[in-house]
Backbone bond lengths (Angstrom), bond angles and torsions (degrees), N, CA, C in turn:
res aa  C-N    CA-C-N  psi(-1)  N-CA   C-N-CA  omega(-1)  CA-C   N-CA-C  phi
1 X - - - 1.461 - - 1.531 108.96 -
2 X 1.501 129.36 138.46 1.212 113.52 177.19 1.029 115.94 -102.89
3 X 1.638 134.32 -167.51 1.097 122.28 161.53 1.558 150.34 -41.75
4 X 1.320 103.50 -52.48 1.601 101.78 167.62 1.809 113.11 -65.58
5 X 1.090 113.79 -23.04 1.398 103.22 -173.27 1.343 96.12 -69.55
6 X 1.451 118.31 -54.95 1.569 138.78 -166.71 1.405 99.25 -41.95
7 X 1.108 141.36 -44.13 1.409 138.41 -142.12 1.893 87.79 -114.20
8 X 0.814 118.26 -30.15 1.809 114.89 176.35 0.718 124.02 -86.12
9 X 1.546 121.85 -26.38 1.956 132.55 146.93 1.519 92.19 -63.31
10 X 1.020 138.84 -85.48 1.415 122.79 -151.80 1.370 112.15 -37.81
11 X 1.282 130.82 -51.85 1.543 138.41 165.49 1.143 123.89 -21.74
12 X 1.483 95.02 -71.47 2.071 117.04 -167.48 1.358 93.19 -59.26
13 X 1.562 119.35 -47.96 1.417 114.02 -162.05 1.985 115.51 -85.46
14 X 1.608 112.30 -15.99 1.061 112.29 177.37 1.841 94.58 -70.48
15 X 1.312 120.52 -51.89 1.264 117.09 -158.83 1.503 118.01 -68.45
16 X 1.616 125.20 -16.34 1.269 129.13 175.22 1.770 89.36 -86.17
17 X 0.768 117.77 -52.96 1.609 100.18 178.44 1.510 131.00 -62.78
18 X 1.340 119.99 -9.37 1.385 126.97 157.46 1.175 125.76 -94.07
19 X 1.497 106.75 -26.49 1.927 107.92 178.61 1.291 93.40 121.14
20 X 1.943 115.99 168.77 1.063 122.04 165.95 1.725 93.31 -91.78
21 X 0.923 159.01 -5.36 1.134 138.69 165.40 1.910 115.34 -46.69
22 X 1.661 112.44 -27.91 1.459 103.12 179.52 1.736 98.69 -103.02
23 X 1.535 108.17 155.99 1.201 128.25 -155.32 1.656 90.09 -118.12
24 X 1.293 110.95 118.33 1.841 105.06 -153.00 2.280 74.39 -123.20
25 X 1.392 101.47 172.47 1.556 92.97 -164.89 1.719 92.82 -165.34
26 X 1.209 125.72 154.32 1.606 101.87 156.59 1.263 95.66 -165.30
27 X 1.849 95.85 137.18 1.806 93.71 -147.82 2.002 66.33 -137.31
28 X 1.082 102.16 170.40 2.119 136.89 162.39 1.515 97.87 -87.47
29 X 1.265 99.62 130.73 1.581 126.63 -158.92 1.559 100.36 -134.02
30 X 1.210 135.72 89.21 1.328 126.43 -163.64 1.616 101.40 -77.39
31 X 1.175 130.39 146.60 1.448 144.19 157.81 1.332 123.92 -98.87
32 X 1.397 122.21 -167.12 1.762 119.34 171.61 1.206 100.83 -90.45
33 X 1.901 88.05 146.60 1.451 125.29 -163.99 1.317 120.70 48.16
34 X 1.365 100.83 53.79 1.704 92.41 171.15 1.725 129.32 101.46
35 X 0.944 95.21 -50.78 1.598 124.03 172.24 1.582 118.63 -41.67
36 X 1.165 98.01 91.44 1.826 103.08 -172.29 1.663 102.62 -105.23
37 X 1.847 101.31 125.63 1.476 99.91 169.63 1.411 122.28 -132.17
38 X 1.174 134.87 131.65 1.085 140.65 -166.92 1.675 110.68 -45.73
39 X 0.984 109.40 114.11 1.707 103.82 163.16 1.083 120.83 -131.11
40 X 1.580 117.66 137.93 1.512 136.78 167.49 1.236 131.19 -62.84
41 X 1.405 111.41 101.47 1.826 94.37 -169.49 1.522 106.29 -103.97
42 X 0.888 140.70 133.36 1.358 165.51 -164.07 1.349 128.21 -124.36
43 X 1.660 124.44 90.14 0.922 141.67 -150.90 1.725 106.74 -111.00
44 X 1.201 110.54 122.25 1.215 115.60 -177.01 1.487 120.72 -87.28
45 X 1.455 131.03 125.41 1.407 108.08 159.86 1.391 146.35 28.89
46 X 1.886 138.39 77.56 1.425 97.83 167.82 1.999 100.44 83.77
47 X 1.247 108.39 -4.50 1.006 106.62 -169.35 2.244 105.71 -127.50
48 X 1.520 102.07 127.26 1.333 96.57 -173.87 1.632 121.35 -87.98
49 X 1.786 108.99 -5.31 1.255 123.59 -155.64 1.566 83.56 -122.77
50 X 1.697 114.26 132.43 1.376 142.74 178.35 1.268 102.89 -135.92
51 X 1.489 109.93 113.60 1.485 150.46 147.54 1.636 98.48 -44.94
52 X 1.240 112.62 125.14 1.609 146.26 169.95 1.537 111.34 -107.26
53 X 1.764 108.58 107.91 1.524 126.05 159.10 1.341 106.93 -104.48
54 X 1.407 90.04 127.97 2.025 100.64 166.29 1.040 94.92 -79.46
55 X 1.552 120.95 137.56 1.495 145.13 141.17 1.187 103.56 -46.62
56 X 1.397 131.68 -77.91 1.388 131.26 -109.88 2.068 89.44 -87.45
57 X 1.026 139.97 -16.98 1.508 120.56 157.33 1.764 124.87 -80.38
58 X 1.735 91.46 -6.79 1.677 87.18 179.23 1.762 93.87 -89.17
59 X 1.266 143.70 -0.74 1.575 141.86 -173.06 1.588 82.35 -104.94
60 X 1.234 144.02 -20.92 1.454 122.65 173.92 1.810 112.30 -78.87
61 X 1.472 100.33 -28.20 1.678 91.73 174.94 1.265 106.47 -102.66
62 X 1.181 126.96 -8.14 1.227 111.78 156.42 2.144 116.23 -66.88
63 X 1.148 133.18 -29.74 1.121 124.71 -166.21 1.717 81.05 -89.20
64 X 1.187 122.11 -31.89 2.035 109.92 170.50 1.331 110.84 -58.19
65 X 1.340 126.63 -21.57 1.608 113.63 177.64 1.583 109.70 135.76
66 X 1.814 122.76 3.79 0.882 103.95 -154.57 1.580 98.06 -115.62
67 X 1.550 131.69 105.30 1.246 176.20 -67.70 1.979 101.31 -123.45
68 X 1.201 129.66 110.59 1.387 126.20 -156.35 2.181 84.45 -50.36
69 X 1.350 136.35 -44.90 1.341 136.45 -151.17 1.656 83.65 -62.94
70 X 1.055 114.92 -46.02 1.847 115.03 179.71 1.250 119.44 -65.13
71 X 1.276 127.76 -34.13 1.759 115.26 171.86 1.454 87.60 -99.70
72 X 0.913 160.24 21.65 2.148 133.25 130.15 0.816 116.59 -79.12
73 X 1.563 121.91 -38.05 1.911 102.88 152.70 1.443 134.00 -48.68
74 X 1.589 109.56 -63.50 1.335 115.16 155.60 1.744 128.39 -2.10
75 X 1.789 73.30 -74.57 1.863 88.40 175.38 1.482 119.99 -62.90
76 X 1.344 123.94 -50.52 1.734 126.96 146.71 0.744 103.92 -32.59
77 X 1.324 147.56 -56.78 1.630 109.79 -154.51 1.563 105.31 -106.10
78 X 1.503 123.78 -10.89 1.504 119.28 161.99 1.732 107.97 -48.27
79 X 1.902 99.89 -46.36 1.907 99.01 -169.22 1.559 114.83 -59.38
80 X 1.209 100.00 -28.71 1.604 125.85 -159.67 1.313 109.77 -58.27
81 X 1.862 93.37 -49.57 1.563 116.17 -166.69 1.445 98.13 -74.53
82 X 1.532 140.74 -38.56 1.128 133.93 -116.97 1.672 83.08 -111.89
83 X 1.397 109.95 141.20 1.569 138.92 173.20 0.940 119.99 -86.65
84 X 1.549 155.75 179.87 0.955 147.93 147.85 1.586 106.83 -118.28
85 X 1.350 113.58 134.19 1.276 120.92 -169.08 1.721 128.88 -46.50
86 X 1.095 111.21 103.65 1.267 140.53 -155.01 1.749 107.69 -51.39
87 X 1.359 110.34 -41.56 1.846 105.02 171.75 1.232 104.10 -96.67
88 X 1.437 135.22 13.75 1.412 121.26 -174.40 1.410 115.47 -128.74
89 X 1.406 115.37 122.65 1.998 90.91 -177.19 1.578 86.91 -110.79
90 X 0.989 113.96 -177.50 2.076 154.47 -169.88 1.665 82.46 -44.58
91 X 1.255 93.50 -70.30 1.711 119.54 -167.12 2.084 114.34 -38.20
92 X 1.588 85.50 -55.52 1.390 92.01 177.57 1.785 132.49 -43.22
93 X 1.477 83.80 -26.85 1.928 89.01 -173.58 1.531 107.39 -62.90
94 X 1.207 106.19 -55.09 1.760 81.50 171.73 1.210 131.10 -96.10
95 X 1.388 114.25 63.56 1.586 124.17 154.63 1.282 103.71 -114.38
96 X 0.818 114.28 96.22 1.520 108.71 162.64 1.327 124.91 -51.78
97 X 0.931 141.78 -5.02 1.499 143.64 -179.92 1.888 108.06 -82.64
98 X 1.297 95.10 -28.92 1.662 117.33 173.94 1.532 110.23 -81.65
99 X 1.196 111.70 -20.27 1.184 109.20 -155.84 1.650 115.74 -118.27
100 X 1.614 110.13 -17.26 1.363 105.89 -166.45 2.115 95.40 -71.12
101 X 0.794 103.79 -44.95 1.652 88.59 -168.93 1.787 102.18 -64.20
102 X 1.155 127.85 -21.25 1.266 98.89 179.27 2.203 119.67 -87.19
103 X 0.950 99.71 22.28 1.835 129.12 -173.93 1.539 85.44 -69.76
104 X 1.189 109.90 133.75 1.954 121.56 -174.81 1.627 96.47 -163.14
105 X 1.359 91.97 153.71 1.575 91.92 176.54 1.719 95.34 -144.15
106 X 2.051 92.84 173.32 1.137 85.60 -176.80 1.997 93.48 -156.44
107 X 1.157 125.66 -160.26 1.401 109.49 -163.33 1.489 102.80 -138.37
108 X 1.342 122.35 133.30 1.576 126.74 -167.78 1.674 86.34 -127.90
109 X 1.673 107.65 165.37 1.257 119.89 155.47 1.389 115.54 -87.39
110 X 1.632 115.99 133.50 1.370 107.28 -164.50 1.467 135.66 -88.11
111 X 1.394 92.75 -30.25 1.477 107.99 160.97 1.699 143.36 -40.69
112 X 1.754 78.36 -33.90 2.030 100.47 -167.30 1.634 80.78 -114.95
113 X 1.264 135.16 23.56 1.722 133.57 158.34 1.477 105.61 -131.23
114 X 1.236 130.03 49.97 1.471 132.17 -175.25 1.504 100.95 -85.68
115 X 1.043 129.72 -42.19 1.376 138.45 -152.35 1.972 79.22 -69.69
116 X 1.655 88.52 -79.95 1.765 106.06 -168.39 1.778 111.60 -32.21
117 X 1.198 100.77 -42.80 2.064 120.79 -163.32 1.963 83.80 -52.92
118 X 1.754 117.86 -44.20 1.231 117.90 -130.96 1.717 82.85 -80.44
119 X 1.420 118.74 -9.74 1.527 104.44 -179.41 1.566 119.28 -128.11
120 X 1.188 116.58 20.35 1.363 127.19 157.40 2.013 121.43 -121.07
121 X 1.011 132.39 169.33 1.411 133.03 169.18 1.059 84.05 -79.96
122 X 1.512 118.33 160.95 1.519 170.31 -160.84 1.205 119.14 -173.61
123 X 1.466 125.51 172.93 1.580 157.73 -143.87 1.848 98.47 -170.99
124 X 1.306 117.94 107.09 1.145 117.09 174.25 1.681 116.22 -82.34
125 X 1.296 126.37 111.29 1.151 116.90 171.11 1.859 124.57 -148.37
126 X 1.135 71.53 149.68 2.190 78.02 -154.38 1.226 94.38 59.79
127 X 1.676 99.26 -144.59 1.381 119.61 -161.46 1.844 84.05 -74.21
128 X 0.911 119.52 -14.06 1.324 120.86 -167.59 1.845 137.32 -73.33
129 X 1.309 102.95 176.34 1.489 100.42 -171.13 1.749 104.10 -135.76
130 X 1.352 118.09 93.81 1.512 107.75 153.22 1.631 116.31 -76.10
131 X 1.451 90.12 127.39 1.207 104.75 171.47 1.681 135.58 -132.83
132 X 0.754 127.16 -179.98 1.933 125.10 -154.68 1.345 110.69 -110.50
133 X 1.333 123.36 125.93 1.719 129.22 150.07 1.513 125.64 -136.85
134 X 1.151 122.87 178.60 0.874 121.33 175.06 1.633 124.00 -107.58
135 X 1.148 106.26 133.81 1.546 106.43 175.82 1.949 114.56 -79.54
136 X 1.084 110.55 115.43 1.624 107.09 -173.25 1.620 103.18 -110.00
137 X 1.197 122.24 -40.40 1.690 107.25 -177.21 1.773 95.28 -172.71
138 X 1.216 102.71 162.54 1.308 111.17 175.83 1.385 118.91 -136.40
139 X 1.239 146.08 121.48 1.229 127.62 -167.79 2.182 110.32 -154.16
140 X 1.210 124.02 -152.74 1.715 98.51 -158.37 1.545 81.39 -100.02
141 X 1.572 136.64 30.09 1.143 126.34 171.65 1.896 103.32 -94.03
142 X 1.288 88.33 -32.31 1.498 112.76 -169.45 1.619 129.24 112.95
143 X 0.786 131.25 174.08 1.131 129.33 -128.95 2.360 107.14 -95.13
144 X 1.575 120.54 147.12 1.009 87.96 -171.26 1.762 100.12 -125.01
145 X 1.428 129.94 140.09 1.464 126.90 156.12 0.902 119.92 -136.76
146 X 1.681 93.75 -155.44 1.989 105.55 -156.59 1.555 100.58 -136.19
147 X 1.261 103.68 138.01 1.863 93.27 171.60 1.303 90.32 -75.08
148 X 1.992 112.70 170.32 0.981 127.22 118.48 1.151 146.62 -58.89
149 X 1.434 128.79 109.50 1.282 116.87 167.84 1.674 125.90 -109.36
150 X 1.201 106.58 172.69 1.820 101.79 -163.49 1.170 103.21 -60.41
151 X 1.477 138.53 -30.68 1.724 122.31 -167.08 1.831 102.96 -73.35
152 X 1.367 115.62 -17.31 1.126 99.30 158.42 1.675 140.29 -66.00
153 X 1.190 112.08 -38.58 1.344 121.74 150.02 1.666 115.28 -15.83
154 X 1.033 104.03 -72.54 1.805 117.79 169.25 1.302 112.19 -44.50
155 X 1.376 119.96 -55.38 1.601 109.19 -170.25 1.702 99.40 -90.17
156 X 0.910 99.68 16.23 1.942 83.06 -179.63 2.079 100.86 -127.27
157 X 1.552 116.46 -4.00 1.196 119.83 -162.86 1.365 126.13 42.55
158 X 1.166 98.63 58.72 2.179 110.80 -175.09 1.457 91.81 -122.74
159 X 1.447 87.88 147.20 1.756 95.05 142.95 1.444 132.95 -117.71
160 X 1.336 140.24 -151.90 1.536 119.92 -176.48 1.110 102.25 -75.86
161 X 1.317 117.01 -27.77 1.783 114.15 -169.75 1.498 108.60 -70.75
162 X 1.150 132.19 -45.22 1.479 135.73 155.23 0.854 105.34 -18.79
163 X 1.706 113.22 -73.84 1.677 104.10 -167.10 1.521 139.52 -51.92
164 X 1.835 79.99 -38.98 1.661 102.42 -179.29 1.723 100.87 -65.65
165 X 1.008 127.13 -17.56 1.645 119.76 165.31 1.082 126.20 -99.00
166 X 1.384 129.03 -8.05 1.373 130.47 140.52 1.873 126.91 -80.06
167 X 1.015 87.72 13.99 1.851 96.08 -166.44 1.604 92.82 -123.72
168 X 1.253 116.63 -43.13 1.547 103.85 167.72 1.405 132.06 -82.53
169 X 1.513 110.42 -1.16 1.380 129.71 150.01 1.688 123.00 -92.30
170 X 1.168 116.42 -5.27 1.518 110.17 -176.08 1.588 96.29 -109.61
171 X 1.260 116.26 -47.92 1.583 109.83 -167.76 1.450 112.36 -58.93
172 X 1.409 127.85 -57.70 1.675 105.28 174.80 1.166 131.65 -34.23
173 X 1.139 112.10 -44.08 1.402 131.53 -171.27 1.764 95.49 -56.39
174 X 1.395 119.49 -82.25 1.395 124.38 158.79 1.324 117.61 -19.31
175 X 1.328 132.62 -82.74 1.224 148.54 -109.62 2.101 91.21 -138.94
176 X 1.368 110.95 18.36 1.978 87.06 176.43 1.296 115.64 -22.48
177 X 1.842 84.21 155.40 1.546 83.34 -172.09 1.980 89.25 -118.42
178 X 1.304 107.02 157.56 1.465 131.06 -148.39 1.531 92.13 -127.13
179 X 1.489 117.46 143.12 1.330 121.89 176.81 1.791 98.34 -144.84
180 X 0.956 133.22 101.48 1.453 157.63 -177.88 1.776 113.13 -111.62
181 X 1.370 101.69 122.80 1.560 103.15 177.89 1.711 130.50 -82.48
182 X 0.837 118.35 130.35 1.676 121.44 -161.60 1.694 111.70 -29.38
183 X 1.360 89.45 -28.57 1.764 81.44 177.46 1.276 110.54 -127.24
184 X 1.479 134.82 71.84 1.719 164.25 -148.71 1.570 69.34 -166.21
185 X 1.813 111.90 -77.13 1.829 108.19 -156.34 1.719 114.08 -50.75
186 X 1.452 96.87 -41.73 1.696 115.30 -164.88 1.491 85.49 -66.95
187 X 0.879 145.24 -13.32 2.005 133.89 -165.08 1.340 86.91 -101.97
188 X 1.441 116.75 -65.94 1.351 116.41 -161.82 1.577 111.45 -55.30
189 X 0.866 123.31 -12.43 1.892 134.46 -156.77 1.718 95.39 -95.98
190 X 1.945 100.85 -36.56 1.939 100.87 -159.72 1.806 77.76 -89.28
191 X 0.840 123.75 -23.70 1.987 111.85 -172.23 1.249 100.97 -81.87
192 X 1.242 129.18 -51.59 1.504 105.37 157.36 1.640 145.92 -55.12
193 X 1.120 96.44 -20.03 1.916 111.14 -178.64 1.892 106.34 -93.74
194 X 1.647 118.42 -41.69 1.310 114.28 -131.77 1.629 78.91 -121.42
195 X 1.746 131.36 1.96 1.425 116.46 152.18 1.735 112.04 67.78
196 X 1.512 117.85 -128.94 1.415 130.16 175.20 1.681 100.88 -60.24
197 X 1.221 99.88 -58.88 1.751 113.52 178.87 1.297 124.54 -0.47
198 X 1.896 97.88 -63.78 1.254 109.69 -174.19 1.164 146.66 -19.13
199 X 1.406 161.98 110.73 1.265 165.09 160.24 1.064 130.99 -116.48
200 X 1.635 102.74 93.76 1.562 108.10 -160.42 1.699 92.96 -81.17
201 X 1.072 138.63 -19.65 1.484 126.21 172.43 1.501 118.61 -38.64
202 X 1.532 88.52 -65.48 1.759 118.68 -172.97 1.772 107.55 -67.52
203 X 1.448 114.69 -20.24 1.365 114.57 165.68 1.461 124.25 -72.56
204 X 1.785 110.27 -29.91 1.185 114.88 -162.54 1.474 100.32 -91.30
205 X 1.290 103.47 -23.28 1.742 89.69 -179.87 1.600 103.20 -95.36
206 X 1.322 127.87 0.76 1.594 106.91 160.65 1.249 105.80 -79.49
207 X 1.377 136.28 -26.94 1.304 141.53 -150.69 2.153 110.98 -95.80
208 X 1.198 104.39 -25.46 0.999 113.69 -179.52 1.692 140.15 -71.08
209 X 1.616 89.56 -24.98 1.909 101.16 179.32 1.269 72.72 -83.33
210 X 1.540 156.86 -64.65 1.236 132.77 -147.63 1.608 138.64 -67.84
211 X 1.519 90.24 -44.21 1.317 105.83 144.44 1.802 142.93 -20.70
212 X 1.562 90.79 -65.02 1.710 119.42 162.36 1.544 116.09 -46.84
213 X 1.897 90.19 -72.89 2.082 77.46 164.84 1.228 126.86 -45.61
214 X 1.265 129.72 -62.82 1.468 145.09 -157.48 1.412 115.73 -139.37
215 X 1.586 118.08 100.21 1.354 114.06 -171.92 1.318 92.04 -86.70
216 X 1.037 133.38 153.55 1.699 154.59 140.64 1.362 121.42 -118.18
217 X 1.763 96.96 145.34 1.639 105.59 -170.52 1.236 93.67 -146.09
218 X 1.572 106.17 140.32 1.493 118.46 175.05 1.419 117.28 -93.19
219 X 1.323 113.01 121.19 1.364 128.64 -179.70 1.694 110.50 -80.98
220 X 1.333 113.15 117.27 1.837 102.28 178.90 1.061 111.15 -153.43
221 X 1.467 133.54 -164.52 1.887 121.28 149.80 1.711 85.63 -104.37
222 X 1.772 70.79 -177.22 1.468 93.51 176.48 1.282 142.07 -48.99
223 X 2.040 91.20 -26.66 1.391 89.34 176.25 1.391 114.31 -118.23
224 X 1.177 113.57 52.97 1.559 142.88 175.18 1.621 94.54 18.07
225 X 1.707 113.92 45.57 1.605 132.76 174.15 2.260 114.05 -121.50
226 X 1.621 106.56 86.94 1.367 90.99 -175.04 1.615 94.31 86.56
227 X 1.176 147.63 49.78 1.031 123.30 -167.69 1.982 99.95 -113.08
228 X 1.562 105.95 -4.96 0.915 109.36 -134.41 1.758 97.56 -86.89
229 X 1.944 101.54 3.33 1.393 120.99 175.06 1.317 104.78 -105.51
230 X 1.202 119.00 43.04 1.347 129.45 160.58 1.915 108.79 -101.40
231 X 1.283 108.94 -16.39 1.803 93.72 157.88 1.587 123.42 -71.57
232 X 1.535 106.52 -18.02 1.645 113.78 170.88 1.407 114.10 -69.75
233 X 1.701 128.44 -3.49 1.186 118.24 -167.32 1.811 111.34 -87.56
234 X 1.264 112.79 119.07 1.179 92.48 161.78 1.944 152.84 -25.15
235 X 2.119 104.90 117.20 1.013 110.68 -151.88 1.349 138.27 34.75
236 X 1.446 103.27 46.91 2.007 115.97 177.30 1.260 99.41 -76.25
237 X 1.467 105.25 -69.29 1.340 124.75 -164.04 1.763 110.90 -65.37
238 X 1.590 100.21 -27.49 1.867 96.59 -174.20 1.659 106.12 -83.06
239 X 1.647 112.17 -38.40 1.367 102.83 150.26 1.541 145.74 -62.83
240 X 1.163 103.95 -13.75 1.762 93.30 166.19 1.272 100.92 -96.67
241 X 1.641 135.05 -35.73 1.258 104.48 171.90 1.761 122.84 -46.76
242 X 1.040 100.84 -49.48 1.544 105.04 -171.39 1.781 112.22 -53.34
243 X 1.648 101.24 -41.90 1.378 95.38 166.55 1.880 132.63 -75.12
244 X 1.517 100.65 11.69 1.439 94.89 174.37 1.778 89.04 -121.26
245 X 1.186 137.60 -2.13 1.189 143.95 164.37 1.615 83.43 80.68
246 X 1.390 152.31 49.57 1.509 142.28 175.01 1.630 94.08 -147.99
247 X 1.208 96.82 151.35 1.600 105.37 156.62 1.408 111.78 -65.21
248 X 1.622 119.09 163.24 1.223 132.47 176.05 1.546 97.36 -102.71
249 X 1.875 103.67 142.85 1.302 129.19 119.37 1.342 129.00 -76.78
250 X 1.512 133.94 133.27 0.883 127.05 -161.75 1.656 97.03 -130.49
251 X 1.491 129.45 132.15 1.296 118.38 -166.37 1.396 101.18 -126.99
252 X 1.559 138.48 125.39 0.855 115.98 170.60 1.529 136.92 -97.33
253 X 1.549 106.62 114.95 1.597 120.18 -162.92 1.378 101.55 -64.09
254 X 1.535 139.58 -43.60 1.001 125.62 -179.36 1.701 88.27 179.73
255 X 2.096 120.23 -165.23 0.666 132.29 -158.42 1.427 111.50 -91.55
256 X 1.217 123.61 7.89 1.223 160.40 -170.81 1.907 144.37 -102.84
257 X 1.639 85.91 -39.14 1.039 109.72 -177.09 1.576 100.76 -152.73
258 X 1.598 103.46 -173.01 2.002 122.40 176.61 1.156 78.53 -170.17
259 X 1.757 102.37 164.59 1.335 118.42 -155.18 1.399 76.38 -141.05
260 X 1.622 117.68 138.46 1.326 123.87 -174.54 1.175 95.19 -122.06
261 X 1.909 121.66 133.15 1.587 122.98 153.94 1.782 111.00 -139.60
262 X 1.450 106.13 144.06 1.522 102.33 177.59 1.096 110.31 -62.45
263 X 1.340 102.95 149.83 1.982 114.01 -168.11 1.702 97.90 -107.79
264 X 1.761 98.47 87.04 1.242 91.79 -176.83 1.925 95.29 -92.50
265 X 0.883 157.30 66.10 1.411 141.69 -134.04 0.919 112.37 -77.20
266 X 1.781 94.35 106.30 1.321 119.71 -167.49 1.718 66.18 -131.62
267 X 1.326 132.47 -46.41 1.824 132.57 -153.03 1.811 89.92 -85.93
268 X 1.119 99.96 165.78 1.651 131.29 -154.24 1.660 83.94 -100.05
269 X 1.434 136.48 104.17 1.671 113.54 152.00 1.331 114.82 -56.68
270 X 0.912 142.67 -40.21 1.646 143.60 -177.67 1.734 96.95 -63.76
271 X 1.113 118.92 -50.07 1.644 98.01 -179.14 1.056 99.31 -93.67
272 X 1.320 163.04 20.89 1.623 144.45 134.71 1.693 79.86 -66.47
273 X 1.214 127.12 -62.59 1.936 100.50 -159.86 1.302 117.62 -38.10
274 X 1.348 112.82 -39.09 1.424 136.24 -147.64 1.620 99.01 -82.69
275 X 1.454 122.63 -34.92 1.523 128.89 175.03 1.235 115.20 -101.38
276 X 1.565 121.22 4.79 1.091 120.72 149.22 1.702 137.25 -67.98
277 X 1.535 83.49 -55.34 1.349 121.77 165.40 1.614 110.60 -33.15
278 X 1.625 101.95 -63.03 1.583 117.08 176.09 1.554 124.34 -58.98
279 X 1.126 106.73 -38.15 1.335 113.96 -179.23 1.490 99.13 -58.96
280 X 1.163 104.21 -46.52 2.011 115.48 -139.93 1.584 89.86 -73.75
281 X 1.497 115.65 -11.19 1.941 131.61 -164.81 1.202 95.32 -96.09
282 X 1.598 111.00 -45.24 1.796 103.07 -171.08 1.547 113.76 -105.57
283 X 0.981 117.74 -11.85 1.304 130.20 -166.13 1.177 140.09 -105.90
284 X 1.629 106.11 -60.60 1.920 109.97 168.20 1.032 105.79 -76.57
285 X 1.262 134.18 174.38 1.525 153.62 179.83 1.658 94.98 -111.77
286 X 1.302 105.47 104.68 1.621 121.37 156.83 1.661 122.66 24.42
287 X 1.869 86.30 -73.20 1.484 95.25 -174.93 1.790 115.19 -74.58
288 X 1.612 102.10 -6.31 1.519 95.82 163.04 1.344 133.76 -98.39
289 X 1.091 126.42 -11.28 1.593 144.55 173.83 1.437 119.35 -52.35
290 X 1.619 106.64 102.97 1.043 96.17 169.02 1.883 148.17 -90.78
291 X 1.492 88.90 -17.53 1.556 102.14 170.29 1.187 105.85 -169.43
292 X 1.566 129.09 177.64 1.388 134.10 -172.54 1.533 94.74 -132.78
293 X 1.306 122.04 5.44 1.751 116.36 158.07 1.563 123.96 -106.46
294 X 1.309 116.22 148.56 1.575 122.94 -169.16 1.759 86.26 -83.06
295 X 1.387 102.46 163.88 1.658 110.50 151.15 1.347 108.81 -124.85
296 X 1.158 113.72 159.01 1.599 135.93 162.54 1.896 95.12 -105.65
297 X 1.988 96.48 133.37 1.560 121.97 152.70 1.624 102.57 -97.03
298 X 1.140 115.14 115.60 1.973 116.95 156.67 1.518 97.19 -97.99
299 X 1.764 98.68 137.87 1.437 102.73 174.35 1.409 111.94 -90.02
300 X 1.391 118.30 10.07 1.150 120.09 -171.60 1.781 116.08 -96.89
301 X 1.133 101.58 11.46 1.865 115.69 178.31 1.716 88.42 -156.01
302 X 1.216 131.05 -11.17 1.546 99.77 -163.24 1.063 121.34 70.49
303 X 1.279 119.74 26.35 1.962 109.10 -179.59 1.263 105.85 -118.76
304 X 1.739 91.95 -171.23 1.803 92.64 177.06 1.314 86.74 -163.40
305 X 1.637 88.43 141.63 1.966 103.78 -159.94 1.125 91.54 -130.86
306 X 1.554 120.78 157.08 1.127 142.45 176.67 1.379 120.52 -93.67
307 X 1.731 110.91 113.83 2.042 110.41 -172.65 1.587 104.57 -70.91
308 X 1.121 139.47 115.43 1.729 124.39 171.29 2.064 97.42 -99.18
C-alpha cells in the first residue's frame, strides 16, 4: 500500500469506527526547516479543540509490520487519552491579558524557514530565527502549544519587539536553562541503558583523557524541549564563560540543545563547521537542525558572532 492510499484508509476507517459524530480532516502541517507532515485532526463532538496525529511515522511502522487494526487503536486511544488544556479555553487566545505570561520563544534557522518566518512575527538573529508560541499546559503526557502567528499581533496590539520582551522574560521562568557536562549526560544515558552492568569506574576512566582535551557541556532547559534558545537567556553564556575563565565555542547540536566548549584555539573553526555540517547530514532529523555554523562568545564585548 503506498502512501496516499495508507493515509486515506487510515481516515475512512478511523472515522467509521468512531462515528459520524467526530469530524476527522487531514491537512499539511508545516514544521522546522521546511518539513511538512500530514496531520489528522480529529474533532470530537460538541467539542471546539481538535487533537492532531501525524501520519507519516504511523506509515513507517506500518511498512515494519505494524497492522492498519493496530494504528486505529493506537490513534483511539491517543484521542481518548488526550485532555484539553485545563486553564485555557479556545476563547482565551485572544485576550491578551491571559495570554502575555504564557509568550515563550524558541530558535529556528531562518533561511530553511522562509516560507513559515513569512506568516508569523520573528526577531532576526544570526543566521537565525527567534520565534513565538504559546505555552498552554504541561502535564506527564507532555507538554501542549500554539504558534504565533501575525493576525495575532492585531488582536493583541504588539509588535515583534513586544514579544521578544515578554518572551525573554517569560521563558526562563518556564523553561530554566541547564548546563550539564558531556560526560554527567554520557553516565546518565549508560545508567539508564546498561542496568546491573553499570561501571561508573570503568566509565570514568574511558571518559576522562577526553574530557581533558576537550571539555563539552550541553546547554538546554530542563525539559531538554527548544532548549537550544537558552543562549538568548540573559548572562548564561557571559557567566559560564567567566566561570571557565575562556571564551565560548558554541556548537549548534540541534533545536534543542548547543554544545558548549572553551575556545582555547587549539580546534580548527572551519572543521567544527565541517562536523557540524556532517552530523546535521547524517544525524539530526531535518525538522531538528538548527544550523550548519559554529559561534564564538568573547567575554571581551559580550557578544556572539557567527563562524561562516
Amino acid at each position: 500500500m503506498d502512501y496516499n492510499t495508507f493515509i486515506s484508509t487510515v481516515k475512512l476507517a478511523l472515522q467509521e469506527k468512531m462515528g459520524d459524530g467526530y469530524h476527522l480532516a487531514i491537512r499539511p502541517i508545516p514544521k522546522n526547516n521546511g518539513v511538512l507532515l500530514d496531520g489528522l485532526t480529529i474533532q470530537p463532538p460538541m467539542s471546539q479543540i481538535a487533537p492532531t496525529v501525524y501520519l507519516n511515522p504511523y506509515y513507517e511502522q506500518y511498512q515494519e509490520g505494524m497492522s492498519i487494526d493496530e494504528i486505529l487503536s493506537d490513534i483511539q486511544n491517543l484521542v481518548q487519552n488526550s485532555t484539553p488544556p485545563s486553564s485555557v479555553c479556545p476563547e482565551d487566545i485572544i485576550d491578551f491579558a491571559k495570554m502575555k505570561s504564557r509568550i515563550m520563544m524558541r530558535l529556528v534557522h531562518a533561511d530553511s524557514n522562509r516560507e513559515l518566518l513569512s506568516d508569523i512575527p520573528h526577531i532576526p538573529y544570526l543566521d537565525l530565527a527567534v520565534v513565538f508560541y504559546l505555552f498552554l499546559e504541561r502535564n506527564a503526557a507532555g507538554q501542549m502549544t500554539s504558534l504565533i502567528h501575525n493576525d495575532y499581533l492585531g488582536r493583541w496590539h504588539l509588535t515583534s519587539q513586544g514579544l521578544l520582551r515578554l518572551a525573554l522574560a517569560n521563558t526562563p521562568q518556564a523553561y530554566p536553562a541547564e548546563i550539564t557536562s558531556i560526560t554527567e549526560v554520557m553516565k546518565k544515558i549508560a545508567r539508564q541503558n546498561l542496568g546491573d552492568r553499570y561501571d561508573e569506574g570503568h566509565l570514568d576512566r574511558l571518559l576522562a583523557e577526553n574530557e581533558a582535551a576537550s571539555p563539552l557541556y550541553v546547554l538546554t532547559n530542563h525539559t531538554g524541549i527548544y532548549g537550544a534558545c537558552c543562549m538568548l537567556y540573559q548572562n548564561v553564556l557571559k557567566d559560564f564563560a567567566g566561570y571557565l575563565g575562556k571564551d565560548l565555542v558554541v556548537i549548534p547540536s540541534s533545536i534543542h540543545e548547543v554544545l558548549l566548549t572553551p575556545d582555547t584555539g587549539e580546534v580548527s573553526y572551519s572543521q567544527l563547521n565541517s562536523l557540524v555540517a556532517d552530523i546535521n547530514h547524517y544525524e539530526v532529523p531535518v525538522e531538528d537542525q538548527l544550523s550548519n555554523h559554529i559561534y564564538v562568545y568573547t567575554r571581551s564585548d559580550g557578544r556572539i558572532r557567527i563562524i561562516t
